[in-house]
DODRENBA-733005 format. One record per residue (C-alpha): residue in one letter; x, y, z. Coordinates in steps of 0.02 Angstrom, whole numbers, plus 50000, padded with zeros to 5 digits. Layout:
AXYZ/...
//
This chain:
X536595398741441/X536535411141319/X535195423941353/X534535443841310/X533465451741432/X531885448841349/X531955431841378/X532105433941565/X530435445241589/X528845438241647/X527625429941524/X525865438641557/X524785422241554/X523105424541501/X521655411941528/X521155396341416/X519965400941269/X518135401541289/X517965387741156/X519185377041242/X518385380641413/X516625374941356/X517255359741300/X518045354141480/X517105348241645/X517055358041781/X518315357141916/X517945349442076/X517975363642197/X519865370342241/X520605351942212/X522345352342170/X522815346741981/X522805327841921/X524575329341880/X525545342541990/X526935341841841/X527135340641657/X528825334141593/X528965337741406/X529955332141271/X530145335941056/X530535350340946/X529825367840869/X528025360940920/X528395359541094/X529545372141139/X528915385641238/X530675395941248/X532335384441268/X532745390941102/X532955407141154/X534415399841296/X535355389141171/X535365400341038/X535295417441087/X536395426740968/X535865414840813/X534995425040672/X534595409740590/X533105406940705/X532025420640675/X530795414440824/X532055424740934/X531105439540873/X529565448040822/X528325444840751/X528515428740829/X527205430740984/X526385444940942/X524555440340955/X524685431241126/X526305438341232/X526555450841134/X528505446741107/X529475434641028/X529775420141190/X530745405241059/X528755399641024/X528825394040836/X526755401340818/X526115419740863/X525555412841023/X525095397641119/X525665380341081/X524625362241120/X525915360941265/X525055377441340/X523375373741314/X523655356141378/X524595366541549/X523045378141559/X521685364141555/X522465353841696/X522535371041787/X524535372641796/X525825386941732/X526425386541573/X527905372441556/X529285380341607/X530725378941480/X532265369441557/X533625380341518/X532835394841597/X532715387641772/X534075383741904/X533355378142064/X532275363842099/X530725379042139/X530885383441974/X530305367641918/X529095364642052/X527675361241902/X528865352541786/X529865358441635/X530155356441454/X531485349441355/X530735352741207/X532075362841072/X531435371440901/X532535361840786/X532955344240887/X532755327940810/X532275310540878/X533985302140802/X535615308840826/X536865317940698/X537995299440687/X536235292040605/X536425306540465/X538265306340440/X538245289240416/X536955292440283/X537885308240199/X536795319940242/X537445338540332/X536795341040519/X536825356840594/X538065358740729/X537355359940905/X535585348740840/X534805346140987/X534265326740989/X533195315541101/X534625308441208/X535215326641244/X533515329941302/X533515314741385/X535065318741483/X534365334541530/X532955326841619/X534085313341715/X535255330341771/X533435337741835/X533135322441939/X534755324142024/X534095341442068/X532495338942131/X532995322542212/X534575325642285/X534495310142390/X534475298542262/X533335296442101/X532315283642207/X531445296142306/X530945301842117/X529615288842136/X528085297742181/X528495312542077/X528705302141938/X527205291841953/X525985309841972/X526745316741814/X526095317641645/X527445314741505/X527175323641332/X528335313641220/X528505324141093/X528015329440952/X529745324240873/X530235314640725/X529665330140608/X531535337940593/X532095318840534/X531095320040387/X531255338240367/X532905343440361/X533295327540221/X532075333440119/X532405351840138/X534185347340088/X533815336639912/X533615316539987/X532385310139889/X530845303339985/X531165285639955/X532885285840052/X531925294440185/X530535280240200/X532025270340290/X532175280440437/X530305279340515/X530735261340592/X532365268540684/X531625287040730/X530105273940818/X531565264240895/X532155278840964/X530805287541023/X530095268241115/X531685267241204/X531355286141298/X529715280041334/X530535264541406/X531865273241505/X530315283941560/X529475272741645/X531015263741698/X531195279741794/X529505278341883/X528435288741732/X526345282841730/X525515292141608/X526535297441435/X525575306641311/X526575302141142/X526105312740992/X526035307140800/X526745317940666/X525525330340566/X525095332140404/X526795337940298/X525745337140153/X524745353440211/X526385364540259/X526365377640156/X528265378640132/X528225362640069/X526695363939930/X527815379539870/X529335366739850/X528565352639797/X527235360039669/X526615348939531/X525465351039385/X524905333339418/X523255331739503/X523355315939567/X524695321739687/X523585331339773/X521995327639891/X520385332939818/X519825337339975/X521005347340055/X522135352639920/X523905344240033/X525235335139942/X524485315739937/X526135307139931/X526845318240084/X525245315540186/X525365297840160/X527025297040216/X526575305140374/X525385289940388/X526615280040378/X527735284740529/X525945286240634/X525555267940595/X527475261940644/X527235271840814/X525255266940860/X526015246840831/X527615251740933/X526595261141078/X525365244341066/X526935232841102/X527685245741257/X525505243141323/X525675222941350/X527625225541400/X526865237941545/X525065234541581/X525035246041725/X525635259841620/X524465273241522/X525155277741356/X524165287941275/X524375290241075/X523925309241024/X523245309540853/X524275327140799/X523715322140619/X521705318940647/X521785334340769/X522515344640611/X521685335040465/X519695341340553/X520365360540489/X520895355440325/X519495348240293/X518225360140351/X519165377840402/X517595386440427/X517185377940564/X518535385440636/X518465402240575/X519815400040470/X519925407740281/X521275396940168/X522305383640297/X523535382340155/X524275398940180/X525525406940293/X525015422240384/X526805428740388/X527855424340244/X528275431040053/X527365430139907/X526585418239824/X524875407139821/X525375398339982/X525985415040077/X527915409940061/X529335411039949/X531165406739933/X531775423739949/X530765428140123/X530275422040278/X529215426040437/X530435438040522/X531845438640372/X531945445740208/X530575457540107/X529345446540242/X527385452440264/X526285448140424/X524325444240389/X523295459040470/X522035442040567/X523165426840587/X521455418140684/X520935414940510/X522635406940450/X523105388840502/X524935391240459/X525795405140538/X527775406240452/X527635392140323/X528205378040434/X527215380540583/X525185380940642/X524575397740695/X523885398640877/X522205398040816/X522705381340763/X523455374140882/X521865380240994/X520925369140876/X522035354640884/X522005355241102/X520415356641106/X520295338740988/X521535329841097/X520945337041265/X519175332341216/X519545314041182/X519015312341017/X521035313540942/X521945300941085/X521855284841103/X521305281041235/X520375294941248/X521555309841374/X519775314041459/X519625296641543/X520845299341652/X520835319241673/X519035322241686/X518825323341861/X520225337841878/X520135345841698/X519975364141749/X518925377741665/X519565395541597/X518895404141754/X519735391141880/X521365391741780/X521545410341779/X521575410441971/X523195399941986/X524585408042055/X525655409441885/X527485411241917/X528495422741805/X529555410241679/X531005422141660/X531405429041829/X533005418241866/
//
């Protein structure tokens, strides 16, 4: 695993927002959490540090460093936001630790509250799916399948005896199946392939992403939370690139890139009739979708109520009218950082700000952005801020 020193410190955990806290039920005295685990899977959205493990010594992924994390740990920790991700908040309401990033653990206590698989970068499909289409793939892209083997070589850990007395484990967990699918789209459109080629791939990145759910509950998994994709249309780095003088190809409302937003619909629709199929196939299953694109649409449409000043800009970035540019980048180049990045959506171009992804929790956690509705079957053990800010947090880093 390749590591600096930095990554192996402590993470000094703070407790949930007051906004988010207000929004939850109380806890039921000391009860122990719904789900004594979380088990999470996707890319740059998710991960909460396996980055940092797997690429180390890479200076193309300026995450490794400030200013990534400054406004929450106060270091870079492989986070793609200055702070907290959904995965966090999601931790912190159900009252457990932070997610604990895979590669950073090595005995079955480290992962006594679950882990994440989750790598800034990985796609759903692997690299034969893109060769086969002409189209470069990084070497060492994470995928789903890698991800997926990581979790099976976990089981062996923690269940030494055999996977079967993985059962009860399995059935107490909550699954966060991504977000992932983004980097499928992203990285074929970064590189030149026009969007109609890339309108293909949505029915095999669903494929992909049902069959983990399926081997998931093969395994003994109950309740999968399986996120959408968000709005490309809004990313910053992508309004820059995609500019047009053509006002139909925007949104009135929200100033995003129509035909990009609509695409995102489009892969959301494919997986909400997939994860209605995997319901009747396993009736005694919960699979709950998680509207990432209604969560993040609510602050385009009405920043203020969120305290937010332009969503459509990057707090750290170049120049330019959407706070990036070709020849800089948050942590690279002639870069500048935004002196409040609570009032920005979009922290580096690419990725939501903390204060955003607050935002979006607090939508999902709620109930009014999953379907069915998260709070149905956490209300009795969603925990407050005070409540989560007594658990005993373990440091992440000290292997």
């Amino acid at each position: 695993m390749a590591s600096a020193t930095i990554w192996r410190r402590g993470l000094r955990l703070l407790p949930l927002a007051l906004a988010l806290a207000l929004l939850l039920p109380a806890a039921q005295g000391s009860a122990a959490p719904c789900y004594p685990r979380v088990f999470s899977f996707g890319d740059s959205l998710a991960d909460t540090g396996n980055i940092a493990f797997l690429y180390g010594n890479d200076t193309r992924r300026p995450s490794l460093w400030p200013p990534y994390g400054e406004t929450f740990f106060h270091r870079a920790t492989g986070r793609c936001s200055n702070g907290r991700l959904i995965v966090d908040f999601i931790a912190e309401a159900l009252g457990l630790p932070f997610v604990r990033p895979y590669w950073s653990g090595q005995t079955a206590e480290d992962f006594a509250h679950g882990a994440n698989f989750a790598v800034g970068g990985a796609t759903a499909l692997g690299p034969d799916f893109f060769r086969a289409r002409g189209m470069p793939v990084r070497n060492g892209t994470v995928h789903l399948d890698m991800e997926m083997k990581w979790f099976r070589d976990l089981l062996h850990l923690l269940c030494p005896a055999g996977l079967a007395g993985c059962k009860d484990m399995m059935n107490q967990s909550l699954f966060l199946v991504g977000e992932i699918g983004g980097n499928d789209y992203n990285h074929p459109l970064l590189n030149g392939v026009s969007i109609t080629k890339i309108r293909s791939f949505p029915p095999s990145v669903i494929a992909k992403i049902s069959s983990i759910i399926t081997e998931l509950i093969g395994l003994g998994a109950k309740t999968l939370v399986v996120p959408g994709n968000l709005p490309i249309g809004c990313i910053p780095n992508y309004l820059r690139i995609f500019m047009s003088d053509k006002q139909e190809d925007y949104e009135p409302q929200t100033g995003c890139l129509r035909w990009m937003n609509e695409f995102s619909q489009y892969h959301n629709k494919l997986l909400l009739d997939e994860l209605e199929k995997l319901r009747k196939l396993h009736p005694n299953v919960t699979i709950i979708y998680a509207d990432y694109y209604g969560a993040a649409m609510e602050i385009f449409l009405s920043p203020e109520h969120f305290g937010i000043e332009d969503p459509l800009v990057a707090c750290c970035g170049g120049e330019g009218p959407y706070g990036v540019s070709a020849d800089a980048r948050c942590g690279t180049g002639e870069y500048k950082v935004c002196d409040d990045p609570e009032k920005y959506a979009s922290w580096d171009g690419h990725h939501p700000t903390e204060a955003a992804y607050k935002a979006m929790a607090v939508g999902l956690v709620r109930g009014s952005h999953t379907q069915p509705p998260i709070a149905a079957i956490t209300n009795s053990c969603l925990q407050p801020a005070a409540h989560a800010s007594s658990v005993q947090y373990k440091a992440l880093y000290d292997l």
